[in-house]
C-alpha positions, 0 to 999 in steps of 0.5 A, spaced: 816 439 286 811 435 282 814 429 278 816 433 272 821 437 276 823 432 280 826 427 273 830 433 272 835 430 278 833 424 276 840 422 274 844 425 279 840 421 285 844 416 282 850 418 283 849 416 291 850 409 288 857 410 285 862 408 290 857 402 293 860 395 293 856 392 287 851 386 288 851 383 282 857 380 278 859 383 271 860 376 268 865 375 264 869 380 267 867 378 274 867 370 276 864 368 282 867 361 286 861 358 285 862 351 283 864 345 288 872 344 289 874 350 288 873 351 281 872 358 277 866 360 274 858 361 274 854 355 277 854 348 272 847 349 271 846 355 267 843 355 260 846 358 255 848 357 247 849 350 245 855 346 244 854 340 240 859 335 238 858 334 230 862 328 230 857 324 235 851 328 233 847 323 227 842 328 226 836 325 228 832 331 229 829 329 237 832 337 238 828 340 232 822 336 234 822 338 241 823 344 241 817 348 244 820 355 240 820 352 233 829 355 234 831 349 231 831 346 224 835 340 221 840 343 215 844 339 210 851 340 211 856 338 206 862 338 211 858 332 215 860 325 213 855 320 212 854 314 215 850 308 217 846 310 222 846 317 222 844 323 216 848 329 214 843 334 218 846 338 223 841 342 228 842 350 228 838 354 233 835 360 231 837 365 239 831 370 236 826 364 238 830 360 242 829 360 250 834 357 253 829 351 256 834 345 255 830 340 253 834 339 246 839 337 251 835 332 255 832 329 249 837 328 245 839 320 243 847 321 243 849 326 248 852 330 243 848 337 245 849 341 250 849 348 253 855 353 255 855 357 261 856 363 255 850 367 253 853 371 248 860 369 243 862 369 235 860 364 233 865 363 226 872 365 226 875 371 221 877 366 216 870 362 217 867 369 216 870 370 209 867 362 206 864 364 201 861 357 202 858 358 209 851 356 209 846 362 209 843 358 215 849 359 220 851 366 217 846 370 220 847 374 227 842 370 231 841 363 227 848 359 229 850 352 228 853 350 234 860 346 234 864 344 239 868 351 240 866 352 247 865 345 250 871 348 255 865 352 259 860 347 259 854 349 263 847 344 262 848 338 260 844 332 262 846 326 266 842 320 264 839 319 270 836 325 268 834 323 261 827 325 258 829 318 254 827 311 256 835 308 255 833 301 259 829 296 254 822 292 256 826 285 258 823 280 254 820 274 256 824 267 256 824 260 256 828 258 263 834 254 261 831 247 266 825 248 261 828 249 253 835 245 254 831 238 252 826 241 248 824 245 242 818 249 245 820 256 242 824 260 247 822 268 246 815 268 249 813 275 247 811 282 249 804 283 253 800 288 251 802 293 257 809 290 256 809 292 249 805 299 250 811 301 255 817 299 250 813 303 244 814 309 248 821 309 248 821 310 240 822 317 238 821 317 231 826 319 228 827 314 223 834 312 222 831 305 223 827 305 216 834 307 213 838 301 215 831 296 214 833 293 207 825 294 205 825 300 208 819 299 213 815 304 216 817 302 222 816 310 226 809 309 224 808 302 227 810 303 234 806 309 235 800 305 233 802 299 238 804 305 243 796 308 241 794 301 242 791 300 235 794 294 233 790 293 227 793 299 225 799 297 226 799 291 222 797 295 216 802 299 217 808 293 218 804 289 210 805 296 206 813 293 206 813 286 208 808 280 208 813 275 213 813 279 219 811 273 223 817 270 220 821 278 221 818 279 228 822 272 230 829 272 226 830 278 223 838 280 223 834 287 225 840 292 223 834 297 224 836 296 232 843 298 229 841 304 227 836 306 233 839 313 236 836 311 243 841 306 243 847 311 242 846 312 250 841 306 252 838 299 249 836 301 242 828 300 241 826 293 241 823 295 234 823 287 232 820 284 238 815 290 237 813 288 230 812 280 233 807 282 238 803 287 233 801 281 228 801 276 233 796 279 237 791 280 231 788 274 228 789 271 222 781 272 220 782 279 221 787 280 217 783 281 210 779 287 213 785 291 216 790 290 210 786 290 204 783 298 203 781 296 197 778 290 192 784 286 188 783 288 181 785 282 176 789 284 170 787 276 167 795 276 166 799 269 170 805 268 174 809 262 175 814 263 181 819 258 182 821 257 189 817 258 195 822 260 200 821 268 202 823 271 195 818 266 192 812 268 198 814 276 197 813 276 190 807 272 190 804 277 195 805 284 192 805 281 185 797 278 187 796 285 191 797 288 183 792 283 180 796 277 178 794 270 178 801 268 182 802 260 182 807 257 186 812 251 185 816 248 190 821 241 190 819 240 197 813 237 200 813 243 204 813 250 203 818 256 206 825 254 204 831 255 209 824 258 213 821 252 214 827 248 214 833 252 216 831 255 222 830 250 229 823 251 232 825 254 238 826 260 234 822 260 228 816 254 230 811 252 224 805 256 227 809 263 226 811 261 219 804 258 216 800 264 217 804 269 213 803 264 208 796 262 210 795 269 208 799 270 202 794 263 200 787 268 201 790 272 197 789 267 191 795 264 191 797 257 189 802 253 192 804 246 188 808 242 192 813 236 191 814 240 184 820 240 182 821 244 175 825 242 171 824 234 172 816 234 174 814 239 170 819 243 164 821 250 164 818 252 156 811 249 159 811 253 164 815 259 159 808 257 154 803 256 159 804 263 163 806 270 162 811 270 166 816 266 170 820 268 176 825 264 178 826 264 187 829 259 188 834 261 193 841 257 196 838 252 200 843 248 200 849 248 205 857 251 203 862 247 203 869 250 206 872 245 201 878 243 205 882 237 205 877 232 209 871 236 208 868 230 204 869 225 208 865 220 212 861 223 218 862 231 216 856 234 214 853 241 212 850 246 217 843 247 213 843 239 211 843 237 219 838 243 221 833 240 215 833 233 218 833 236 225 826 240 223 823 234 219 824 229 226 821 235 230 815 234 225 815 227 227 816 226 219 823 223 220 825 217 226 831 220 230 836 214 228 835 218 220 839 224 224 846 224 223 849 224 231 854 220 234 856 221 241 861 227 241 860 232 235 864 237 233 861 244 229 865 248 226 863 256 226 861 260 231 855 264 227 848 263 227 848 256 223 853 254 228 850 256 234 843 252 232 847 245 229 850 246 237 844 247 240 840 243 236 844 236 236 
């Protein structure tokens, strides 16, 4: 019999299986002890379509960036609140490309998704199916946005101790406590080359931080040159939005690492430490040739900005970088305003601050200190003189509770005594110009309050 004639019984030959025990499960009608104590069901490990918990989810996007098939995409849904620290996207998976690999899961920065241990379910109910306002993107068959219906049948999920992410932070380096209690010697002491290369590599871009960043920094961009070792790049990355970083890099409130989705899981990315060791480790002669790309074009046109604290120095930085001739007035002998004299030494010391303002300084900025406006010189001079006036003059004075008895003899402002603290650490000042007695009693517990405390 040839092999033509012999398919002919092909399919009876079969039929000797017919009463044979099968080796095999028909899951899901079938189950299998497989799991420990005695519980039902298939192995814990299988990877099948995802669950994704829409609440924890903050639509970062490490899913859709991993993924090797290119199943996932970022959709906007109307049904998803917006939040500080997260976006209206939601992943959905597209099951004609998605291979079941689970790296999405391993990635992903809130541990909201996950697998089931199902390879096929409906997705949306009889009456979700008859919304008419059911995006096309999850109508289809295949391409699904997953939820939380089938998070009773969990199949992969990804232990942290298991996780592609780095959740631990680079410890920094501090002052030791023998060492920084009698002293103002600064007391975070920066990242090493390789210490900063290691926390660069936790960031996975996904650019939640420049959200909550007041200006917006492009902070993704970098710390990926700090993790390629391209300092220079990454300073002129950090100069597209902000001309204080030595000053950011040590007191910024970085609600940028608020926002970090690492955090969710582990320590979020040490993002203002990281923009504290891009700048400190180019020199301020290098800066010119990293952040100037192009010739300043001069409009002939003058600027006077009254006030030379931090709203003054970054008006007169972008306003330069446009052309303006920018000429700086300010009351105090010394400018930065409450950078200068607000904050101790051992968090932001004068060297810092001096070049973040020796820059904007190279950039033909004039600074005129000792100038008060309005009594050494007049307001409709300048008005006359220059094309225009920018007032900066900041509050640099302190607040008062303005309870009974906060006038009295003895009851100084927080900003007042951190200013004469500063002026004695410069040497201007002797220690009995300083108010302290014996025992002093701070009332607060911000950051003002921990720094009159430590500081007196």
């Amino acid at each position: 019999m040839n092999y033509k004639d012999k398919s002919v019984f092909a399919p009876l030959i079969a039929l000797k299986y017919l009463f044979k025990d099968p080796i095999t499960i028909r899951y899901p009608k079938e189950e299998k002890d497989v799991y420990p104590e005695g519980k039902i069901g298939p192995s814990p490990q299988y990877r099948g379509m995802h669950t994704n918990d829409l609440d924890k989810c903050i639509g970062c996007g490490t899913c859709s960036e991993i993924c090797p098939t290119d199943a996932i995409r970022m959709v906007e849904f109307d049904d998803v609140e917006e939040k500080e620290g997260s976006t209206k996207e939601r992943p959905v998976i597209d099951y004609g490309r998605c291979c079941f690999c689970g790296f999405c899961v391993d990635v992903c920065t809130t541990g909201s998704l996950s697998m089931t241990r199902d390879y096929i379910h409906d997705f949306l109910t009889p009456i979700e199916a008859q919304k008419e306002e059911i995006p096309e993107a999850i109508s289809n068959e295949f391409i699904r946005r997953p939820d939380s219906k089938h998070a009773d049948n969990l199949g992969w999920v990804t232990p942290d101790e298991w996780s592609w992410l780095e959740l631990d932070r680079v410890k920094m380096p501090m002052l030791e406590p023998d060492e920084r209690w009698d002293s103002f010697v600064e007391i975070v002491r920066g990242y090493s080359k390789e210490e900063a290369i290691k926390e660069s590599q936790r960031c996975v871009a996904c650019g939640l931080c420049q959200e909550a960043c007041p200006i917006h920094m492009d902070i993704p961009e970098y710390i990926a040159a700090i993790w390629e070792d391209d300092v220079k790049e990454s300073v002129s990355q950090i100069y597209n939005t902000n001309p204080l970083p030595e000053v950011c890099g040590r007191v910024c409130t970085h609600k940028c690492e608020s926002a970090c989705s690492i955090g969710h899981r582990g320590d979020p990315v040490a993002i203002r430490w990281l923009k504290r060791y891009a700048v400190d480790s180019l020199p301020l002669d290098k800066y010119k040739d990293v952040i100037l790309h192009e010739a300043i074009k001069s409009y002939h046109k003058k600027v006077a900005v009254i006030g030379g604290g931090p709203a003054g120095l970054s008006a007169a930085y972008f306003l330069a970088l446009m052309g303006y001739k920018i000429t700086i007035f300010e009351a105090k002998e010394k400018v930065g305003g409450v950078m200068r004299y607000g904050i101790p030494a051992y968090r932001l010391p004068d060297k810092a601050l001096d070049k973040d303002i020796d820059f904007i300084k190279s950039l033909g900025v004039e600074i005129k200190t000792g100038v008060e406006v309005g009594k050494d010189v007049k307001f409709m001079d300048l008005h006359k003189k220059y094309d225009a006036v920018l007032i900066a003059t900041g509050f640099n004075k302190g607040r008062s509770t303005k309870v009974p008895g906060s006038d009295a003899e003895g009851v100084i402002q927080g900003l007042n005594f951190l200013e004469k603290v500063r002026d004695f650490v410069r040497g201007e000042i002797k220690l009995d110009e300083v108010p302290l007695s014996e025992k002093i009693l701070v009332v607060g517990g911000g950051n003002v309050a921990f720094d009159v405390s430590r500081s007196a």
